[in-house]
N, C-alpha and C positions, 0 to 999 in steps of 0.2 A: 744579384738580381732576384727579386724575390718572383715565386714560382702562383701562378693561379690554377685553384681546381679546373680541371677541364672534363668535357664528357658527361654523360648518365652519371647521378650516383649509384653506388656499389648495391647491390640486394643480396639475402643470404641464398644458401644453394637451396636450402628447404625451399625459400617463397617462388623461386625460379621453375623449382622441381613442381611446385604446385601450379604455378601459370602455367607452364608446358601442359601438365595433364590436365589443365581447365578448358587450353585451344584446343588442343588436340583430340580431346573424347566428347569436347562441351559439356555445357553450365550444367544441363539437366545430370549429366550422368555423375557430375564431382559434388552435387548440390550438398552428397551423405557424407560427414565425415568418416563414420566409418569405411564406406567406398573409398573417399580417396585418400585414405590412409594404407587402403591395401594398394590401390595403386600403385603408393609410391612405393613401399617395401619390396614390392614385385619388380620394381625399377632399380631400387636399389641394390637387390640382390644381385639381379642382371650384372648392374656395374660391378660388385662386389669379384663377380664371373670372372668379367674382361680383366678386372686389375690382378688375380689371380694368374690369367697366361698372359698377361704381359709381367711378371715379376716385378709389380709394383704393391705400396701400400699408400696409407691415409696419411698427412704430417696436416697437424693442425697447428699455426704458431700464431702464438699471440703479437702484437706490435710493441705497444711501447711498454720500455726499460726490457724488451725483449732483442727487438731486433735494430729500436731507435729509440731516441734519449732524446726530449722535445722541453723546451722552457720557454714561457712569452718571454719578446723580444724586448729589453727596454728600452726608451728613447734613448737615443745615437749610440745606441751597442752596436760593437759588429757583430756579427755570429760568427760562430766559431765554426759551424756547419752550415748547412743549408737554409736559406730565410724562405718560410713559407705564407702564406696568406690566410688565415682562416678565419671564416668571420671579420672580414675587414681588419681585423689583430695578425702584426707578424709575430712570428715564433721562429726561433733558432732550435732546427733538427738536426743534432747528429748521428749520421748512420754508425753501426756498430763495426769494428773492423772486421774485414774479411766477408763482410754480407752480401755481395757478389758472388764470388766465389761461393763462399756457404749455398747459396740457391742453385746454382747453376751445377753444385757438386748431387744435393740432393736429390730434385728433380727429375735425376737418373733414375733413381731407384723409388722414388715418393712422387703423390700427386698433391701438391702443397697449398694448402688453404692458410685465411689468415682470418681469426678470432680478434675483433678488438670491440673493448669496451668503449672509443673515442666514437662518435659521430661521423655524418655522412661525410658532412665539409673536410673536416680533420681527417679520415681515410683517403678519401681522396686526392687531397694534399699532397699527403702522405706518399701515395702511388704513383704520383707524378713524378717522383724523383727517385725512387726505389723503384719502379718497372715502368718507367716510362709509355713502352713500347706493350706493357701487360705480357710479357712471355711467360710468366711464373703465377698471375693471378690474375683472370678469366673475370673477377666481379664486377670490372670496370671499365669499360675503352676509350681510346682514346679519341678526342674530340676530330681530330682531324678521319679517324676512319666510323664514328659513332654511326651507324643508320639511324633511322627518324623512330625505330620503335626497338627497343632493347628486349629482348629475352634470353632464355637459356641457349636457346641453339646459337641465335645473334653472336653472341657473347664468346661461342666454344670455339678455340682453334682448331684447326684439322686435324690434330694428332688428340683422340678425346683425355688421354693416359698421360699428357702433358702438364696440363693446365690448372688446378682448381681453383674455386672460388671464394669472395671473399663476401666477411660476415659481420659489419659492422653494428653499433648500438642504435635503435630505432624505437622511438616511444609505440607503444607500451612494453617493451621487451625490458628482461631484466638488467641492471647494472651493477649488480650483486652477485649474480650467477653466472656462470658458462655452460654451454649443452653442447652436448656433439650431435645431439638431433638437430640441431639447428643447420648442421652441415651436411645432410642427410648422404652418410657416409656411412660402411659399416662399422660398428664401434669395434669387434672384434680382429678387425684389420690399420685399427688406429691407434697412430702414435701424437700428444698433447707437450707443446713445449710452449713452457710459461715460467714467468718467474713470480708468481702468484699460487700459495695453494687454494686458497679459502676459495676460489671460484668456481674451482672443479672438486668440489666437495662429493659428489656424485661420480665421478671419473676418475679417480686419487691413482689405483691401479697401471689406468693408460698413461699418467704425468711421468715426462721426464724435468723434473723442474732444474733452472739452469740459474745461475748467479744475477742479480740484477744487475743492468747498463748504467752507467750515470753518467757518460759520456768519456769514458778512462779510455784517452787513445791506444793505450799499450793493454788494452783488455782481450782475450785470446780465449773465450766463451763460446762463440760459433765452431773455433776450431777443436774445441772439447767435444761437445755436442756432435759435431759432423762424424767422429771415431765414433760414439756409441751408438750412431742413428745406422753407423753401418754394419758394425756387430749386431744389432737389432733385426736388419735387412737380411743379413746372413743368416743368423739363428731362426727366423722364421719360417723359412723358405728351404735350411736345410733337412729340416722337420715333416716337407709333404710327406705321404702315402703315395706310392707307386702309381695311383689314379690322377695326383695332383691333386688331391682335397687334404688341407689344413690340418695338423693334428695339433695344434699349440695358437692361442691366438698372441696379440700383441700386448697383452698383460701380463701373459705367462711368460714370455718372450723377456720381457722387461723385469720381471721379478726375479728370473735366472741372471740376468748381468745384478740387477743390487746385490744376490748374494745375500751373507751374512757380516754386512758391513762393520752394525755395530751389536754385532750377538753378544751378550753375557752384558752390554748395560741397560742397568735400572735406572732410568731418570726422571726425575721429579722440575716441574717448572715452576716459576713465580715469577708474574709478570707480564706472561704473556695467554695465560689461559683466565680468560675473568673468573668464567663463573667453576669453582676446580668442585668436583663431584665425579660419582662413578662413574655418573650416566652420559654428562658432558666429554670426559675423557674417552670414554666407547667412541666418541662422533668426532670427536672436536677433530679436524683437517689436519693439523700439526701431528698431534698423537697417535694418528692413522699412518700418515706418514714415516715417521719413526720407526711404525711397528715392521713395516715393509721392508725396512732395514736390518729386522731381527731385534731392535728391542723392549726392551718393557717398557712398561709406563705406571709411574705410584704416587700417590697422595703424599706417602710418607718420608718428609725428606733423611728418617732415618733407616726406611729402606733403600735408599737413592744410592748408586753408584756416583752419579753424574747430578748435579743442577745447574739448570738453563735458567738464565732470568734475561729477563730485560737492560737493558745499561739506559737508564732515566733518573731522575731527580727522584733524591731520598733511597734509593733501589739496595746502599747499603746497609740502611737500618730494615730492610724488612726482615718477618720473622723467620724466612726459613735461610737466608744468609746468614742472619746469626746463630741458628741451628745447625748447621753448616759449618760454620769456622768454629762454633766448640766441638762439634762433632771430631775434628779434622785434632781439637788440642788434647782432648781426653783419648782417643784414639786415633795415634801417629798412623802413618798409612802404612804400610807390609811392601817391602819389596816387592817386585813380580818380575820373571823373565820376561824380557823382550819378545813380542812376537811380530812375525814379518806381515807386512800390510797386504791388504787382498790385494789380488791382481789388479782389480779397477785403479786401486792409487799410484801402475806403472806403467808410465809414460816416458819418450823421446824427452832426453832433458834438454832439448832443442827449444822448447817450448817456452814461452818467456813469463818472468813474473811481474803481476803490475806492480810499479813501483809505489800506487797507491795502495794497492793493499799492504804491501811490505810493512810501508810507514804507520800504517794506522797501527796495528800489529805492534810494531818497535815501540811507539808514545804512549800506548793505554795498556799500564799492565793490568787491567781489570777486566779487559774483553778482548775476545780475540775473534779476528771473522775467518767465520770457518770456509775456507779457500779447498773443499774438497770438490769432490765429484761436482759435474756439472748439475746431476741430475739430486742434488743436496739443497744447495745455493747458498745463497749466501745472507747469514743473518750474522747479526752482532749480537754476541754471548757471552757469559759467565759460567766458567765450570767448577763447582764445589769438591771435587772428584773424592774418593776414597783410598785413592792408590796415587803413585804417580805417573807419568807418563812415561810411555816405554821409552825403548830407544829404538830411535827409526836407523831402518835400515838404509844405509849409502846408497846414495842417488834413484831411494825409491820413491820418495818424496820430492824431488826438483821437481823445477816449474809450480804452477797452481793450483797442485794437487797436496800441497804442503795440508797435513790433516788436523790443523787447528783447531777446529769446532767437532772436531772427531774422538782423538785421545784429549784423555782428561787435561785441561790447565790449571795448575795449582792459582788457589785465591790469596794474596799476600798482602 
């Protein structure tokens, strides 16, 4: 049965945070932007207060290929998931596994918002069937309990440390970008999970980026993510000052779990950085990322430990793969010992592996997707490496932690 929007559509917490302080102090006094910009920071600090003695933090999550996997419906398909209505067009949604759980686990510990670049209609949809009842996201109520005028307080449950809100795509806002101001949340208490980097180009630090959804029922991503959001919750909070004031925020927090993933490689890309320059590699979202990781980044694919390219049409005649595979014939690669994989790569081999990625994996020996950390993702890649690939240590690598797109894979 397919599901219709119901309710107010969803508004972000900013423009909510800014109606409240428009009723509440009136027109005249919010007229200066200046003014009610300190307003809000002053509000939000407050909050910032309360979720400090209640041992909470910020969880901003993006929706879809995050948390849901959405394709139009075609005529007399069935869905495989959920049929939703948007725009007079059905769509076949499926939730991710374990996305119940996953919310109901976090929300102990986080006040969880949702970031999406989809539209009113489509969020909404969306939240009809994912919180039906709104217990986990505040942006939106339900038709049946709606009053006649929606605002921030309208909106809030009882318990404020509960709930947060949601931040859908609205003209003229960007569709390109993501802000955490938009969530008017402290950044420095906030945690970012997307399976996008380029969005949060400005916020790379607070990203736990997670593998993307395509709707793989044996996908067990939430249940990655749920262990690092808690070690996150931990390490931050085991950090107060005797006063209870913060000594670490949640970037710092999060840069101590990446660790020195992949310290000691130089990688070079092709493929996926258009315009490759100094100045682009300083900025470029990917190469940032990376670096977060502990490694370098080089123009020269004969400085390059590693090369990342794209898996696209013609991808093996470009010039730095076949600099690369002479590289590899004129100079055979060097032994190396083995060395045992950071902590992050050990996990409960309880935990299961998809069998799509398995397969993909086993049929393409020219890419391999990197199945590592959640907070990695997952892209399809080529490694030119210099060396060969260690030997992984027994059962440290089971489950989807398998580090693929990590240690080098020889090109053949």
């Amino acid at each position: 049965m397919a599901l219709r929007p119901s309710g107010p559509p969803p508004t972000s917490p900013r423009s909510n945070l800014s109606r409240l302080l428009t009723v509440t102090l009136g027109a005249e006094a919010t007229q200066s932007q200046p003014e009610l910009q300190s307003q809000m920071d002053t509000l939000m600090q407050a909050d910032a207060e309360n979720k400090l003695r209640n041992r909470k933090l910020y969880l901003i999550l993006d929706l879809d290929e995050t948390l849901v996997y959405s394709q139009r419906l075609k005529p007399g398909a069935v869905p495989v998931g959920h049929q939703i209505m948007v725009h007079n067009q059905p769509f076949d949604m499926v939730l991710r596994p374990g996305l119940e759980t996953f919310l109901k686990l976090v929300q102990k510990t986080y006040v969880v918002f949702m970031y999406t670049m989809g539209d009113e209609a489509y969020t909404h949809a969306v939240l009809d069937v994912l919180d039906p009842q709104r217990h986990y996201f505040r942006g939106a109520i339900p038709r049946a309990s709606a009053p006649s005028r929606t605002s921030f307080v309208d909106a809030a449950p009882s318990n404020p440390c509960v709930a947060g809100g949601v931040c859908s795509w609205r003209d003229p806002e960007s569709r390109a970008f993501k802000y955490i101001s938009r969530m008017a949340c402290d950044k420095n208490m906030s945690v970012i999970i997307d399976d996008t980097i380029d969005v949060w180009r400005d916020s790379l630090p607070n990203l736990l980026l997670t593998r993307r959804f395509v709707g793989d029922p044996m996908d067990d991503g939430l249940q990655l993510l749920c262990l690092k959001l808690m070690e996150l919750h931990a390490g931050y909070y085991a950090a107060l000052r005797p006063d209870d004031s913060p000594t670490l925020t949640t970037s710092e927090v999060l840069n101590d779990l990446r660790g020195t993933l992949l310290e000691g490689c130089v990688i070079a890309f092709t493929g996926l950085v258009a315009d490759q320059s100094e100045e682009v590699l300083a900025n470029q979202p990917l190469c940032a990322l990376v670096r977060l990781y502990g490694a370098e980044v080089t123009l020269d694919v004969d400085d390059a430990t590693h090369l990342v390219a794209r898996k696209k049409e013609g991808w093996k005649s470009a010039t730095k793969i076949r600099r690369a595979l002479q590289r590899q014939e004129v100079q055979p690669p060097r032994p190396r010992p083995p060395r045992p994989p950071p902590p992050c790569l050990t996990l409960p081999s309880r935990l299961p592996v998809s069998p799509h990625h398995t397969r993909t994996q086993s049929t393409h020996s020219h890419s391999g997707f990197a199945l590592h950390p959640p907070f990695l993702g997952l892209y399809p890649v080529l490694f030119a490496p210099s060396a060969p690939p260690p030997t992984p240590t027994p059962g440290a690598t089971d489950g989807p932690f398998l580090p693929g797109g990590v240690g080098p894979l020889a090109a053949g």
